[in-house]
C-alpha positions, 0 to 999 in steps of 0.5 A, a space after each residue: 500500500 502506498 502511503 499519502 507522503 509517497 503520493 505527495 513526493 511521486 506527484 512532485 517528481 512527475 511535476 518537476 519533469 514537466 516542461 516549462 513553456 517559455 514564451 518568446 522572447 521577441 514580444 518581451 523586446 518588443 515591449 522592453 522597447 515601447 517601455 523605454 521609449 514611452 514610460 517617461 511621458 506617461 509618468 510625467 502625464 499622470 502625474 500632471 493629472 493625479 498631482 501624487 507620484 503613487 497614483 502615477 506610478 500606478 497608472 504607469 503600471 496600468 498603460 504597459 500592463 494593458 500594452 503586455 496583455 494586449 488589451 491596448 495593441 500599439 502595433 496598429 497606431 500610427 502616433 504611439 507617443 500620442 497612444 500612449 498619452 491618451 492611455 495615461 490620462 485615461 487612466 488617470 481619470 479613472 484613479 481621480 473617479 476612484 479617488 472621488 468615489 471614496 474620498 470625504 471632503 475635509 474642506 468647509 465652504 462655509 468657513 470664512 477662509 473660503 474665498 481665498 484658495 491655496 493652488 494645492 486646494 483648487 487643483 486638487 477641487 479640479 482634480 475631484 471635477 474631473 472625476 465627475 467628467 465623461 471619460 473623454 470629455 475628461 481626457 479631451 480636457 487633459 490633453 488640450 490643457 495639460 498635455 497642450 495637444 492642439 485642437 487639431 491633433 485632438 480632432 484625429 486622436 478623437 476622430 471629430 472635426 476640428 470644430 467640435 474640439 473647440 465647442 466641445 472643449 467650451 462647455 467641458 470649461 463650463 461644467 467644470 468650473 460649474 462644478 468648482 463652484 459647487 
């Protein structure tokens, strides 16, 4: 009869005699490469959109994780530097969305130091505005004011024409600096 150490010990040897599938080593490369090429600007751009180190860091994690699960396929894009700008302030948004969904404000409208605001405390309320926002109209936002992509570079990333850009960028001010006010 054959004891359950026996078993243990004869299903680890079976296990350990396995082969290993390795995948190529090309994609890994490949992607080495983009990551070289790109990580500074998607760092540099959510930092801009989240204003804290952690939240970019993960954002930039995010981007090349979606890159190396093939979820954002960069082989078919004509501009990657622009792809990859798109995808952290995408992503960007999505960490102030979160960061709205489980933050309490801490700050008193009501208080007599109301009306005169630090930078840190309006950027931050801007922050929170935009986690309100559609995803593109969020993303729209960023790249024009933030990243400074003109309307024309934002009319191809969007595929819209240069006109709507314009109009759309209009009334993302207003319903952002409607909700600053709030």
């Amino acid at each position: 009869m054959v004891s359950e150490a026996d078993e243990v010990t004869t299903a680890s040897a079976q296990i350990d005699e396995l082969p290993i599938p390795m995948p190529s080593t090309a994609p890994a490369a490949g992607f080495a490469e983009l990551y070289e090429r790109h990580y500074e600007a998607v760092f540099r751009a959510a930092l801009r959109v989240t204003g804290n180190s952690a939240d970019a860091e993960d954002v930039l994690q995010t981007v090349f994780l979606r890159v190396l699960a093939g979820s954002g396929d960069v082989g078919d894009v004509t501009l990657p530097a622009a792809y990859f700008r798109r995808a952290a302030v995408n992503a960007a948004v999505d960490v102030l969305r979160r960061r709205e969904l489980r933050a309490d404000s801490v700050y008193d409208d009501s208080a007599p130091h109301a009306a005169v605001q630090p930078p840190v405390l309006l950027k931050a309320r801007l922050r929170r505005a935009l986690g309100i926002l559609d995803r593109d109209d969020a993303s729209l936002f960023l790249l024009r004011h933030v990243e400074g992509l003109s309307n024309e570079e934002l009319a191809e990333m969007f595929e819209i024409e240069k006109n709507n850009v314009a109009v759309r960028l209009h009334r993302i001010r207003v319903r952002l600096q409607a909700e600053m006010e709030r």
